[in-house]
Backbone as a chain_set.jsonl record, in Angstrom:
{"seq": "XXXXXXXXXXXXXXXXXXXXXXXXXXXXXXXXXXXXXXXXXXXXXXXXXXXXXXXXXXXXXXXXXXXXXXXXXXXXXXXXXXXXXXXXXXXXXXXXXXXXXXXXXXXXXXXXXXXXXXXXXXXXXXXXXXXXXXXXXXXXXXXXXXXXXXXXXXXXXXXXXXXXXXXXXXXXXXXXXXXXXXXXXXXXXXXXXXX", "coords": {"N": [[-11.66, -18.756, 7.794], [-14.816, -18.005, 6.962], [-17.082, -20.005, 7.378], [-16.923, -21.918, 9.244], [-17.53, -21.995, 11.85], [-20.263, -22.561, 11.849], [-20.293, -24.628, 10.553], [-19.116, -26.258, 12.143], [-20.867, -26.106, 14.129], [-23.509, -27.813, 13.034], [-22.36, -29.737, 13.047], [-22.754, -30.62, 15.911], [-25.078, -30.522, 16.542], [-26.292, -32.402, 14.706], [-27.168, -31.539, 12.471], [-28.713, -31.904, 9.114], [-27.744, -30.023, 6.088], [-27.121, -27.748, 3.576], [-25.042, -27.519, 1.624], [-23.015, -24.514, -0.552], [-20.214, -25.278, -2.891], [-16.933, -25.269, -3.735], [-15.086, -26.903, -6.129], [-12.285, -28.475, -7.389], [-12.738, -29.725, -10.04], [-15.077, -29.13, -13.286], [-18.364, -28.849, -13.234], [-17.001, -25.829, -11.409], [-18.446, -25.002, -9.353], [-20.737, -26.003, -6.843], [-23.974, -27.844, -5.346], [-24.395, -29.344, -2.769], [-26.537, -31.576, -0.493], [-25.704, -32.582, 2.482], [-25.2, -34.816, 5.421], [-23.476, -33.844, 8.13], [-20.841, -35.118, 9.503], [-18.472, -35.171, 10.88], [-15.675, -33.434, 11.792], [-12.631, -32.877, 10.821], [-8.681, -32.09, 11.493], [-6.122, -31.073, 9.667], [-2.762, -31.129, 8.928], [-3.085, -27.773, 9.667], [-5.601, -27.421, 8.279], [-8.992, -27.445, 8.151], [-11.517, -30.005, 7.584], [-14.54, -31.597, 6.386], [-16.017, -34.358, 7.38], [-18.948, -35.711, 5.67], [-21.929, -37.553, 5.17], [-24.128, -38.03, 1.79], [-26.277, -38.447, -0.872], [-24.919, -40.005, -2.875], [-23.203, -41.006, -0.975], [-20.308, -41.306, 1.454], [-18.414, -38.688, 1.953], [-15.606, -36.118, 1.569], [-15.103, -32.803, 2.632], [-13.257, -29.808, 1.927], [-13.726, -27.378, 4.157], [-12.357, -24.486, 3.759], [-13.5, -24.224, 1.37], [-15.979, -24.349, 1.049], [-18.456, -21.954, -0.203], [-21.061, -20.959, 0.757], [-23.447, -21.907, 3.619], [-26.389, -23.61, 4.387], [-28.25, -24.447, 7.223], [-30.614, -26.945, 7.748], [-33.845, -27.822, 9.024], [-33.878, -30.362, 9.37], [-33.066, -33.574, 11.062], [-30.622, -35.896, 11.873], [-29.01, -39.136, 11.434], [-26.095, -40.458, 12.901], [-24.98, -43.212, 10.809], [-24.891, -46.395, 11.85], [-21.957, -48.028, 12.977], [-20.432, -46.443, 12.156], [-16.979, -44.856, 11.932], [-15.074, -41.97, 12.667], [-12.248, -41.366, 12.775], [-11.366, -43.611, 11.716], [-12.584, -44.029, 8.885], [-11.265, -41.4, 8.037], [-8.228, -42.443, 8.015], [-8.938, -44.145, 6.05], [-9.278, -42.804, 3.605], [-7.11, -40.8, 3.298], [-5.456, -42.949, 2.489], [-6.463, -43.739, -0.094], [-6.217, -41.246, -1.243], [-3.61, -40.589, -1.591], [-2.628, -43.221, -3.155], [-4.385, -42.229, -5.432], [-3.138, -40.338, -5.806], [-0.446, -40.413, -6.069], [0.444, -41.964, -8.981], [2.606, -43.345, -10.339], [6.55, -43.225, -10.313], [9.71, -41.744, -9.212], [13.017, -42.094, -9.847], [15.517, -40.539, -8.326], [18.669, -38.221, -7.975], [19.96, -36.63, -5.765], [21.54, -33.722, -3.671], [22.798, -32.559, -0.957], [21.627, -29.688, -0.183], [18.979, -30.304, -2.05], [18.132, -32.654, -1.312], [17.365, -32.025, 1.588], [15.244, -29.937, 0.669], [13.745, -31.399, -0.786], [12.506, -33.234, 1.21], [14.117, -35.247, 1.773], [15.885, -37.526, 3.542], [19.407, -37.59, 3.834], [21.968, -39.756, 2.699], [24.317, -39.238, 3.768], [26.846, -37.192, 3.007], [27.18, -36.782, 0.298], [25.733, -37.155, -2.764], [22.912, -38.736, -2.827], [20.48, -41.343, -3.851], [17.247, -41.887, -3.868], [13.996, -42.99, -4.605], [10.916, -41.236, -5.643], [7.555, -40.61, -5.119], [5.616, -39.819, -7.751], [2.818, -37.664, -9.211], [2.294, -36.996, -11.927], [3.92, -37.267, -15.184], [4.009, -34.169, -16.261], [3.571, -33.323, -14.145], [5.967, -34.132, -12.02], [7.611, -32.916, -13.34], [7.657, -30.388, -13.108], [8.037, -30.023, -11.325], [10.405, -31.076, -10.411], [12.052, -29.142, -11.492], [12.159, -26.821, -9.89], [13.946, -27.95, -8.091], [16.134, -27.067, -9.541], [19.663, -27.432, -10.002], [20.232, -29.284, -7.948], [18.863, -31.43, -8.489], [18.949, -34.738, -9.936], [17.515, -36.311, -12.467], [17.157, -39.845, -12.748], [15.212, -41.501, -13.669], [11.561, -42.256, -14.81], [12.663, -42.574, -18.142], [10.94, -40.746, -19.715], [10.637, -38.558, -18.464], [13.301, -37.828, -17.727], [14.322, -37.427, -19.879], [12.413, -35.018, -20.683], [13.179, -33.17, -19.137], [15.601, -32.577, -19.96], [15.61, -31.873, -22.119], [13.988, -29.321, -21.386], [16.572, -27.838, -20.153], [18.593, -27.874, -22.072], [16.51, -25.897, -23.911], [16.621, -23.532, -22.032], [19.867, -23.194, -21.899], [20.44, -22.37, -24.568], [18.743, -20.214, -24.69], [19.916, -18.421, -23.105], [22.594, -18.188, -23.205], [26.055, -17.106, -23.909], [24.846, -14.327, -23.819], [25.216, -13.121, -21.214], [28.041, -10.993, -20.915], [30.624, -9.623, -18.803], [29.201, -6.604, -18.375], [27.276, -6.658, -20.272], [23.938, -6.982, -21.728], [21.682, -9.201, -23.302], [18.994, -8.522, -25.214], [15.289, -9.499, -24.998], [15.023, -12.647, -27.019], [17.158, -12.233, -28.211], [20.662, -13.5, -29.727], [23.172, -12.315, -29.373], [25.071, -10.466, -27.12], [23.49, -6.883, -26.837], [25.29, -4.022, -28.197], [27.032, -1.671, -26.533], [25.902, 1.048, -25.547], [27.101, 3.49, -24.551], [29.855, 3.221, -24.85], [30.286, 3.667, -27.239], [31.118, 0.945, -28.309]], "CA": [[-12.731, -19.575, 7.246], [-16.195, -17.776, 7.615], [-17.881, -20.859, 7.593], [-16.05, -22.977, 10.181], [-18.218, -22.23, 12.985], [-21.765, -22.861, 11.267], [-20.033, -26.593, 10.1], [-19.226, -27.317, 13.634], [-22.614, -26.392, 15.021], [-23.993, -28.744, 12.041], [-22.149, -31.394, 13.183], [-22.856, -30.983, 17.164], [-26.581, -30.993, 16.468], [-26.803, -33.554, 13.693], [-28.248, -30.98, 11.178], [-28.464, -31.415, 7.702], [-27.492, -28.699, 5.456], [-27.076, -27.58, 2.088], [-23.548, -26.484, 0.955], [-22.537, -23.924, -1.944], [-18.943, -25.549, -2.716], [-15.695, -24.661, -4.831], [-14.409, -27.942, -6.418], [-11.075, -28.197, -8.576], [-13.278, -29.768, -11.205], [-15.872, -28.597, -13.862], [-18.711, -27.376, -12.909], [-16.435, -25.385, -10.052], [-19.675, -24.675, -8.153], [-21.248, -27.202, -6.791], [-24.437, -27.661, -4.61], [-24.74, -30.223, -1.987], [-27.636, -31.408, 0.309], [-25.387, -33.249, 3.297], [-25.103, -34.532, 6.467], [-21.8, -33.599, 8.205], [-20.382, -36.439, 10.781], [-17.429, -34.889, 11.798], [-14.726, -32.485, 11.397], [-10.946, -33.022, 10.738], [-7.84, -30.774, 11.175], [-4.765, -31.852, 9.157], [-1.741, -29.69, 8.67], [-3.758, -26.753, 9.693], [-6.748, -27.054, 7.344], [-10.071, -27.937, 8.224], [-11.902, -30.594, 6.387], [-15.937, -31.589, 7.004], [-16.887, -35.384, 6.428], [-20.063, -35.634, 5.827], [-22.953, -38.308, 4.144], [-24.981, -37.672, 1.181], [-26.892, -39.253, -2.005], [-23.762, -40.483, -3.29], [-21.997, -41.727, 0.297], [-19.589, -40.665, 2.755], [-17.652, -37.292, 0.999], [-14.607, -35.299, 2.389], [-14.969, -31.416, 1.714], [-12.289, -28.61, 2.642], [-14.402, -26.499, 4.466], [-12.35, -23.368, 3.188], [-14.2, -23.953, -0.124], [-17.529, -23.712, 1.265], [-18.805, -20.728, -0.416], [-22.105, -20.796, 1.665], [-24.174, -23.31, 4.355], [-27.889, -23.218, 4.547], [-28.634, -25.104, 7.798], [-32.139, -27.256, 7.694], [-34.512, -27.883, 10.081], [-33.919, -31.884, 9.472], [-31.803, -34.4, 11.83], [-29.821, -37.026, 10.809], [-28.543, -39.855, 13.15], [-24.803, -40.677, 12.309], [-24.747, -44.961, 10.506], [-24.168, -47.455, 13.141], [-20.255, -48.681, 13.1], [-19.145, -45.19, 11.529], [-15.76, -44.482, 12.596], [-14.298, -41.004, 11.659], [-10.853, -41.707, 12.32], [-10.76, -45.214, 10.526], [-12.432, -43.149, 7.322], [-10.137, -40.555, 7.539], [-7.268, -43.119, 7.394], [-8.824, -44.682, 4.374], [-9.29, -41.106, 2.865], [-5.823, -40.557, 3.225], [-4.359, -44.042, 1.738], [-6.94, -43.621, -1.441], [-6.197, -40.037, -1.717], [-2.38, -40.772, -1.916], [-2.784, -43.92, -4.264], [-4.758, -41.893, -6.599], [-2.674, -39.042, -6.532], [0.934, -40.979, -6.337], [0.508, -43.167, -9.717], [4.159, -43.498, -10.796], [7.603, -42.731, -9.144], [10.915, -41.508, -10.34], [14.631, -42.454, -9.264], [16.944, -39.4, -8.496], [19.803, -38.242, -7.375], [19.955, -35.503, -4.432], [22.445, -32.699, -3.391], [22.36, -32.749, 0.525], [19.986, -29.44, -0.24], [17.909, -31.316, -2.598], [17.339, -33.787, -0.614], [16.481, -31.405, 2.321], [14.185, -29.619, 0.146], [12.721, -32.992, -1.223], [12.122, -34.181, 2.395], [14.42, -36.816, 1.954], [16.807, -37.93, 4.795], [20.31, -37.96, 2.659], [22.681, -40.968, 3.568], [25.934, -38.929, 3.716], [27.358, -35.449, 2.415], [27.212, -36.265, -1.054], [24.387, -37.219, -3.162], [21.601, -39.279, -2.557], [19.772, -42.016, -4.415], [15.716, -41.714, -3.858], [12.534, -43.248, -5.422], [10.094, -40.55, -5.014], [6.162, -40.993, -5.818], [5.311, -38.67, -8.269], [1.213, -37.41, -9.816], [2.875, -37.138, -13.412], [5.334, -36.911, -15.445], [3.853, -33.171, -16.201], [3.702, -32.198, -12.528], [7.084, -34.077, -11.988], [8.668, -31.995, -14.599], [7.383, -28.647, -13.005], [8.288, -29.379, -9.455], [12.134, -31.174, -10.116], [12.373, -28.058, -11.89], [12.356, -26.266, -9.024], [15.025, -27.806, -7.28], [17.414, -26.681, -10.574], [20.813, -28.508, -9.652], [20.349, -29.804, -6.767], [18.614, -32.721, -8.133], [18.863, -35.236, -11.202], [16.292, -37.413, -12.605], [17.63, -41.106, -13.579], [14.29, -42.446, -14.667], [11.333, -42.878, -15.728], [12.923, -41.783, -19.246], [10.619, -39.584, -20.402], [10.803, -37.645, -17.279], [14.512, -37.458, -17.756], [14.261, -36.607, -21.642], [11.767, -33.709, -20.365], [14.357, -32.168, -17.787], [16.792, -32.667, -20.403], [15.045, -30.823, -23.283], [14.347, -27.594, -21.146], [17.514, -27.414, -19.712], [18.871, -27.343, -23.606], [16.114, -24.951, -24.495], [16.776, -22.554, -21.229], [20.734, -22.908, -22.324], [20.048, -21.508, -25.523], [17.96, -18.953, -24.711], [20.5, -17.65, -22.189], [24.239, -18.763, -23.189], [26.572, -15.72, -24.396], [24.151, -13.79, -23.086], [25.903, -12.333, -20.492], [29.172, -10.783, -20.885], [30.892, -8.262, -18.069], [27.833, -6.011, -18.402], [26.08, -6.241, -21.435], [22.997, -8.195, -21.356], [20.856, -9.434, -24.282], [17.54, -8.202, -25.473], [15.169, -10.76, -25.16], [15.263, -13.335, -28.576], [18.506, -11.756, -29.204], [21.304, -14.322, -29.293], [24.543, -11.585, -28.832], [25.25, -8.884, -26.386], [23.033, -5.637, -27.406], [26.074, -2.919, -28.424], [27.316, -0.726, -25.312], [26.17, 2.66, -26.582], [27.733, 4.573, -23.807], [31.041, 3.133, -25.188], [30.22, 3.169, -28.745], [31.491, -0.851, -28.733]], "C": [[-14.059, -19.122, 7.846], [-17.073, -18.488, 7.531], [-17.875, -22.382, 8.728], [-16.777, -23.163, 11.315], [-19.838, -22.9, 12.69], [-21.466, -24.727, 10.92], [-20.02, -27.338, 11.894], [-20.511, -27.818, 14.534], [-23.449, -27.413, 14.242], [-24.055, -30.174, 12.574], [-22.487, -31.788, 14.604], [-24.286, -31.089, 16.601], [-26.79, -31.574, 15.361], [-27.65, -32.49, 12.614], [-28.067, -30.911, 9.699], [-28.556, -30.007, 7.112], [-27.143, -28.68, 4.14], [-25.638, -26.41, 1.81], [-23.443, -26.089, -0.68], [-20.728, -24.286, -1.796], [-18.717, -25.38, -3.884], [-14.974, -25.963, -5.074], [-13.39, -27.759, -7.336], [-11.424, -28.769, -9.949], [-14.424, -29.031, -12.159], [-16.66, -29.24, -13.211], [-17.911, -27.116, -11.285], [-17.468, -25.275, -8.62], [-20.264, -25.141, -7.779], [-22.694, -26.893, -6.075], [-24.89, -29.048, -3.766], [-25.763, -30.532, -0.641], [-26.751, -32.691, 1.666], [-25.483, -33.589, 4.61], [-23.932, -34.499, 7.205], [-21.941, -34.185, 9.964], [-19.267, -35.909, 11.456], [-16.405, -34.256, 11.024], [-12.98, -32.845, 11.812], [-9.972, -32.236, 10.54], [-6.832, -31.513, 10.492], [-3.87, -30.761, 8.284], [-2.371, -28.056, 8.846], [-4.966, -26.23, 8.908], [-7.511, -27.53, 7.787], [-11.181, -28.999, 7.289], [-13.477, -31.543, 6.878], [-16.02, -33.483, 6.117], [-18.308, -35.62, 6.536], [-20.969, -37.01, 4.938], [-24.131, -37.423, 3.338], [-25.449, -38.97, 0.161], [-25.787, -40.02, -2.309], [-22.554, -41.156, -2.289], [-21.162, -40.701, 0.941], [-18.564, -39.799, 1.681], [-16.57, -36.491, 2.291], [-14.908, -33.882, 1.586], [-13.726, -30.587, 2.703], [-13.326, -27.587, 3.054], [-13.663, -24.484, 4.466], [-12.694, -23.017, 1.873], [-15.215, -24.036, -0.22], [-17.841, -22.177, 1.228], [-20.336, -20.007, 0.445], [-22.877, -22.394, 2.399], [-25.242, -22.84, 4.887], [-28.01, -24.708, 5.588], [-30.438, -25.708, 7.446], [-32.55, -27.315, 8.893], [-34.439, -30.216, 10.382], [-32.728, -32.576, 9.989], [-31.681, -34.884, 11.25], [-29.465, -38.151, 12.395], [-26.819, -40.383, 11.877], [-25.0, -42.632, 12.021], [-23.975, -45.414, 11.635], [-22.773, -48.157, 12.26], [-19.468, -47.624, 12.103], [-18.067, -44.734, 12.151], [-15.266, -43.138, 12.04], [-13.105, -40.962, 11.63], [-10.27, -42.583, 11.469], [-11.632, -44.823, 9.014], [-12.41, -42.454, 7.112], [-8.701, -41.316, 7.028], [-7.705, -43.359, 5.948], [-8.939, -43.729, 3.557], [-8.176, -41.138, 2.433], [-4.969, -41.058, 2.641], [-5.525, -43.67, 0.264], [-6.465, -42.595, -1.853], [-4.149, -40.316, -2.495], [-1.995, -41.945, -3.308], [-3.367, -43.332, -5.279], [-3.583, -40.946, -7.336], [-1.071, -39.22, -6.982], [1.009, -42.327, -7.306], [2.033, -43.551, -10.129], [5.519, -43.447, -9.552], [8.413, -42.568, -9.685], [11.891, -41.694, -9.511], [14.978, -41.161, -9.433], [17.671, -39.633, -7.915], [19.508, -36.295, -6.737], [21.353, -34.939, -4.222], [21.76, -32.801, -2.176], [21.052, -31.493, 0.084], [18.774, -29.992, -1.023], [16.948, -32.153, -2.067], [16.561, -33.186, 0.814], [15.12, -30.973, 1.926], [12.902, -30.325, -0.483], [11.92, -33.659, 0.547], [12.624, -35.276, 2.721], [15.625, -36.973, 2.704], [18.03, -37.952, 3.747], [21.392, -39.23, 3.467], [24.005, -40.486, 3.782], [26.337, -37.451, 3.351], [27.715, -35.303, 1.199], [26.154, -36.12, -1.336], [23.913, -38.341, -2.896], [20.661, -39.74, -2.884], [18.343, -42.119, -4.309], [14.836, -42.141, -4.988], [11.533, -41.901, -4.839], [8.631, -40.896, -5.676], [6.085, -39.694, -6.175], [3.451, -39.206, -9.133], [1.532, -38.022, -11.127], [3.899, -36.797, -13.906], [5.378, -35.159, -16.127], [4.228, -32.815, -14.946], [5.203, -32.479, -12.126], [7.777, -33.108, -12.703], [8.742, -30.809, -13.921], [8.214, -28.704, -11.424], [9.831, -30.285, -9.342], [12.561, -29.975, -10.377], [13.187, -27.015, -10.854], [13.622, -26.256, -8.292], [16.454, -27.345, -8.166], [18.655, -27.764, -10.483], [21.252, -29.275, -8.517], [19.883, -31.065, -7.161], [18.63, -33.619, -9.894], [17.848, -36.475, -11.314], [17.282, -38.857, -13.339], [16.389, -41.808, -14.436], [13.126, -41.834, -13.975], [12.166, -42.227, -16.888], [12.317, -40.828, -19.701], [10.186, -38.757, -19.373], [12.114, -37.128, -17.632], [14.787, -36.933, -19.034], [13.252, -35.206, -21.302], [12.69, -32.71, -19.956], [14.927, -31.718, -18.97], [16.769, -30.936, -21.205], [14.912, -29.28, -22.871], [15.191, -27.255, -20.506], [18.616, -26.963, -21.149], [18.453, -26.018, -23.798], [16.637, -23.623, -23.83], [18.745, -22.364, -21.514], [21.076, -22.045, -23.481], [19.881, -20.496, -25.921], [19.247, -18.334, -23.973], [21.826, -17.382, -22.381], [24.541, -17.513, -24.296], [25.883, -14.357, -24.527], [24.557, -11.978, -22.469], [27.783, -12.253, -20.403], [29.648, -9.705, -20.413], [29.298, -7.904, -18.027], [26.977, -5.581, -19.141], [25.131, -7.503, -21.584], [22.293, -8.359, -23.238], [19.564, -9.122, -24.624], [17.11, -9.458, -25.573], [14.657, -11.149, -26.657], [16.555, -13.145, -29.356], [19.397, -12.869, -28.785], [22.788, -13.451, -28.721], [24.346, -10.314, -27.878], [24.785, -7.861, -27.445], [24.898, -4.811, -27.466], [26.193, -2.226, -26.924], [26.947, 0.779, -26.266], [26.788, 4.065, -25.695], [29.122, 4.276, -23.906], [31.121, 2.996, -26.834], [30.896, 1.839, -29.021], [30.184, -1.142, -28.963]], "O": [[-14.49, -19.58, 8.905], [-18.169, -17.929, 7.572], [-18.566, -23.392, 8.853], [-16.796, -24.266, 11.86], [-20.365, -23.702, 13.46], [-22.219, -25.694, 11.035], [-20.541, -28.276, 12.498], [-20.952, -28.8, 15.131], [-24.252, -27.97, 14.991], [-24.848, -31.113, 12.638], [-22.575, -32.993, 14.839], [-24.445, -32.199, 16.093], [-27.813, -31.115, 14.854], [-28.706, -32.818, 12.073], [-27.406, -30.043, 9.129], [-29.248, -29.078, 7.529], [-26.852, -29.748, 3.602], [-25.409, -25.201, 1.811], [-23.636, -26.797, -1.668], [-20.024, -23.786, -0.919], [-19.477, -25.309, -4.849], [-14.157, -26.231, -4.193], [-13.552, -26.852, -8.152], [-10.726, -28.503, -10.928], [-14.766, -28.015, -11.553], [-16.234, -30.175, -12.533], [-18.068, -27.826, -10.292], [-17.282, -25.413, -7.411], [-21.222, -24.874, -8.505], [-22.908, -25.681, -6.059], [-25.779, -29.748, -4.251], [-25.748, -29.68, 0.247], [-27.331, -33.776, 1.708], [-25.907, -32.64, 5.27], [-23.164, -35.371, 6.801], [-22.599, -33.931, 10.973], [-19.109, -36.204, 12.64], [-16.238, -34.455, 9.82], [-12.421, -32.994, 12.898], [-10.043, -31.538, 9.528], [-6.718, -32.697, 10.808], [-4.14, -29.948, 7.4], [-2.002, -27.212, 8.029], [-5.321, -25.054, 8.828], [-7.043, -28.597, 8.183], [-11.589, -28.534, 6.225], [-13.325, -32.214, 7.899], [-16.059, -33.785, 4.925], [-18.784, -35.716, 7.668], [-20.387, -37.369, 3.914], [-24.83, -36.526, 3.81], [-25.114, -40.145, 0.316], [-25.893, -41.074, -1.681], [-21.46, -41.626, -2.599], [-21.345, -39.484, 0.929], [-18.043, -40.343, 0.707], [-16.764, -36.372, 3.501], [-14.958, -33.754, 0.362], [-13.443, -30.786, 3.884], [-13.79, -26.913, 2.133], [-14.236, -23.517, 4.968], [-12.404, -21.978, 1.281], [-15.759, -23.887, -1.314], [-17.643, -21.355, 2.123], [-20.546, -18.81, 0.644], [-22.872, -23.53, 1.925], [-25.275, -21.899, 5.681], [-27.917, -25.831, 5.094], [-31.306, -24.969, 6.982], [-31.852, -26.953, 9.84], [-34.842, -30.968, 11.27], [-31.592, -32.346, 9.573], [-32.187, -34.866, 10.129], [-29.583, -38.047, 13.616], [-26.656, -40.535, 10.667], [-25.147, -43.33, 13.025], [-22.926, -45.05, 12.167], [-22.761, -48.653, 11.133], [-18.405, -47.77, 11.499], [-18.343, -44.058, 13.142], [-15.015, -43.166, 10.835], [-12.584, -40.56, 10.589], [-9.253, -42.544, 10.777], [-11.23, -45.414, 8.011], [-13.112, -42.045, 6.187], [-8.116, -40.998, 5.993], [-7.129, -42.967, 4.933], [-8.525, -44.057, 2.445], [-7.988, -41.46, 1.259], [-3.962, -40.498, 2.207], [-4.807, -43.122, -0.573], [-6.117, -42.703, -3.029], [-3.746, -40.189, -3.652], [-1.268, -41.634, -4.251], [-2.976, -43.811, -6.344], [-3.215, -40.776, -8.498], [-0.495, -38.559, -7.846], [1.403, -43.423, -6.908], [2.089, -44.769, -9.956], [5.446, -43.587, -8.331], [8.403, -43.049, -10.818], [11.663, -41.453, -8.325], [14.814, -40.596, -10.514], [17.832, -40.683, -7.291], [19.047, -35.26, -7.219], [22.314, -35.626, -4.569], [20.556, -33.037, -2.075], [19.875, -31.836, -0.026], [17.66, -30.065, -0.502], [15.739, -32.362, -2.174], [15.476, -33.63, 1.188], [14.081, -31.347, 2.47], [11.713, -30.038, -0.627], [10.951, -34.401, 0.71], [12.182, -36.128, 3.493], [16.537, -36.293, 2.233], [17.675, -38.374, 2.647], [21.438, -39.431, 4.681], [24.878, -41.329, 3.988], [25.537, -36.631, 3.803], [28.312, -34.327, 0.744], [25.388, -35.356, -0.749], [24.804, -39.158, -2.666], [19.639, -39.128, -2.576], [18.159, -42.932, -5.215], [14.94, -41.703, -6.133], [11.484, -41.667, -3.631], [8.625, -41.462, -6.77], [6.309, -38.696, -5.49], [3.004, -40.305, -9.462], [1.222, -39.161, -11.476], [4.772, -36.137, -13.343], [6.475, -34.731, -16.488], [5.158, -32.043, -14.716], [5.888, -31.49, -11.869], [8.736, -32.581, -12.139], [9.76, -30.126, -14.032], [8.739, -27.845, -10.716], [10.427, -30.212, -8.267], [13.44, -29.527, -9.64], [14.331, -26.566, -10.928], [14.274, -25.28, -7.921], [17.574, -27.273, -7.661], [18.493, -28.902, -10.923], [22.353, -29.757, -8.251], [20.263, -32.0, -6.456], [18.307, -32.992, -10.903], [17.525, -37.317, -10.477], [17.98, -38.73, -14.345], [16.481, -42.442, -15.487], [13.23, -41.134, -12.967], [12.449, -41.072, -16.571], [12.989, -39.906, -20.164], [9.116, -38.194, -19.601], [12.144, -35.92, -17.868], [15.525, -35.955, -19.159], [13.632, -34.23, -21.947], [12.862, -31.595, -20.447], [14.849, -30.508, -19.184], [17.281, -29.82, -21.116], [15.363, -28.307, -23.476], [14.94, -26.174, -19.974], [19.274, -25.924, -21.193], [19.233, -25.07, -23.88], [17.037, -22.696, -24.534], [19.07, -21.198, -21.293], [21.884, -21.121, -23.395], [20.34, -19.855, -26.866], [19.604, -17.393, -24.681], [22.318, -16.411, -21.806], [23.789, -17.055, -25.157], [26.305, -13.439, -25.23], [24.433, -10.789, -22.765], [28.561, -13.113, -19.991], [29.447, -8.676, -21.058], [28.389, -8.681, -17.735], [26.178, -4.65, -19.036], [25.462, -8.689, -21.565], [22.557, -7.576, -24.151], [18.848, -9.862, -23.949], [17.786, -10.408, -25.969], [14.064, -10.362, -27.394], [16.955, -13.551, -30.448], [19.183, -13.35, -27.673], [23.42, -13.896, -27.763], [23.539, -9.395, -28.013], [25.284, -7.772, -28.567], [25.673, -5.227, -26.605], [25.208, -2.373, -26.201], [27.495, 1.318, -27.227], [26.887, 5.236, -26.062], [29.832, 4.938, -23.149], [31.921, 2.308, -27.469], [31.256, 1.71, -30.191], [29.854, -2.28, -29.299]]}, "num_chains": 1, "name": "protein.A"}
């Protein structure tokens, strides 16, 4: 992060500054005129809170594309805490981002790979908080058979559908060692056995 040291000095001498930032929304590029209160590590990332026009802001300071120090102080608001609004950071950030939740069922790895404690050496009942039922879809995916969705329904009608479609595409496929061109539904011909 070539901007990690210039944020810190920001924040030991109270200096406002003007950040070029990389947001995950439109317009990506942002430009901000802030003052930065204090710096937070969490899971190994760096993250700058700072006050501006608009109030107290969290940035990832590896998406500061540039920081133009000023020549103007700041004094940090009397009864600002940065640990007690980082907590509340943390519970909004999770409520926004965990609207729903889905029931499965876990395979001891499943449930490793889920993070979820399993109760035994079979499978493994779990509510998990999920974003959506898009992002759910992409990331049960992942775990393939290790894990089954019971609900919401149209989470579980999603799974369902591309586990159909990916059957489809793939089934009689493979036979011994003749594979399928792809769109083809039968084994290509062996032409080094004329079969």
């Amino acid at each position: 992060m070539p901007h990690l040291a210039a944020v810190a000095a920001a924040v030991w001498a109270r200096r406002t500054v003007v950040l070029q930032y990389r947001r995950w929304r439109a317009p990506e590029e942002i430009e901000r005129r802030v003052e930065p209160y204090g710096l937070v590590l969490k899971a190994g990332r760096w993250y700058l809170v700072a006050g501006g026009t608009s109030g107290t802001r969290t940035y990832r300071v590896d998406q500061i594309l540039e920081i133009r120090p000023l020549e103007e102080e700041f004094v940090i608001p009397d009864g600002f805490d940065l640990a007690g609004y980082w907590n509340g950071y943390l519970a909004d950030f999770r409520a926004r981002l965990h609207t729903a939740e889905a029931l499965v069922r876990l395979t001891p790895e499943g449930g490793h790979r889920l993070g979820v404690t399993p109760t035994g050496t079979g499978w493994t009942e779990a509510r998990v908080p999920i974003e959506s039922i898009d992002h759910a879809h992409r990331e049960f995916l992942r775990l393939g058979a290790d894990v089954e969705v019971m609900a919401p329904a149209e989470l579980r009608s999603r799974i369902s559908e591309t586990a159909r479609n990916l059957t489809t595409r793939y089934e009689g496929c493979l036979l011994g060692r003749r594979f399928c061109r792809p769109g083809q539904q039968t084994p290509a011909p062996d032409t080094r056995t004329g079969a």
